[in-house]
C-alpha positions in Angstrom: 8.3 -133.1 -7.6 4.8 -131.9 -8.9 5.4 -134.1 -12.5 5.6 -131.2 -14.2 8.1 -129.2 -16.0 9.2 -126.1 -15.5 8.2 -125.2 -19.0 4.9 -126.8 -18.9 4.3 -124.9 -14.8 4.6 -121.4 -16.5 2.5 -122.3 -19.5 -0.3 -123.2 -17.3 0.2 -120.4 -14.9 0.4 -118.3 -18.1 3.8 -116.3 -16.9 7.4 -116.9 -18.9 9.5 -119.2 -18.5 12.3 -117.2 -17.6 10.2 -115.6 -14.3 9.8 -119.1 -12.7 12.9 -120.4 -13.2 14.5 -117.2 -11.9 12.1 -118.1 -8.5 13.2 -121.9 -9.2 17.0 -121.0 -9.4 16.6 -118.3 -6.3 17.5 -115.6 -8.4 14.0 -114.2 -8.0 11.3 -113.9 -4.7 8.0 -114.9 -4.8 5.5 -112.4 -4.3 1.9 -112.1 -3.8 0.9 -112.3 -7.0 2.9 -115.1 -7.8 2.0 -116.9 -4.5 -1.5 -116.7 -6.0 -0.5 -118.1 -8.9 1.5 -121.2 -7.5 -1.8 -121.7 -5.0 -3.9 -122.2 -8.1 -1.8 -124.7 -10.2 -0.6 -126.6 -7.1 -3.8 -126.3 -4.8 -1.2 -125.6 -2.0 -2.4 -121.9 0.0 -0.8 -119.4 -1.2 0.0 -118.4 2.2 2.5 -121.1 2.9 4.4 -119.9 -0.5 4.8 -116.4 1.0 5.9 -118.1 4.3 8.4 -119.9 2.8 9.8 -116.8 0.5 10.3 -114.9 4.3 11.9 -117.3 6.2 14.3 -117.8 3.2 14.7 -113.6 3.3 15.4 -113.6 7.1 18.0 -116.9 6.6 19.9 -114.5 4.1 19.8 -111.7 6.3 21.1 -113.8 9.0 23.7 -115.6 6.8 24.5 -111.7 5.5 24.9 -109.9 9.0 27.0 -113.2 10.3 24.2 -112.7 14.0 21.4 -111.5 14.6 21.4 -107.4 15.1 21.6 -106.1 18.5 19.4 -103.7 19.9 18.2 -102.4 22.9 14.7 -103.3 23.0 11.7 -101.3 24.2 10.5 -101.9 27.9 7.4 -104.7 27.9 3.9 -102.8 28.9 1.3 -104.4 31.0 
């Protein structure tokens, strides 16, 4: 989608190969660092990349647990 390969993405973001594929391929999270990275080679924030990696953590702990948990939550203040 960027026009770039893999191959080419880590050389430029000067990481191996085999660390962003293992993001590409899900095998891997993105963390800040590497948020940081991916904001400076694709000029997208590198807020929305560790956006992105939570809301794919909480689908598979959703997908894991089956629902979400229950518990009995602490009265509202005023």
């Amino acid at each position: 989608p960027l026009g770039v390969s893999q191959v080419e993405a880590a050389r430029r973001m000067n990481i191996p190969f085999q660390r962003l594929n293992a993001i590409v391929k899900g095998r891997r999270g993105v963390s800040a660092d590497t948020a940081l990275l991916f904001e400076a080679l694709t000029r997208w924030d590198a807020q929305i990349w560790l956006t992105l990696q939570a809301k794919w953590d909480l689908w598979h702990a959703l997908r894991a647990r089956g629902q979400r948990p229950r518990v009995k939550a602490l009265p509202r203040t005023p």
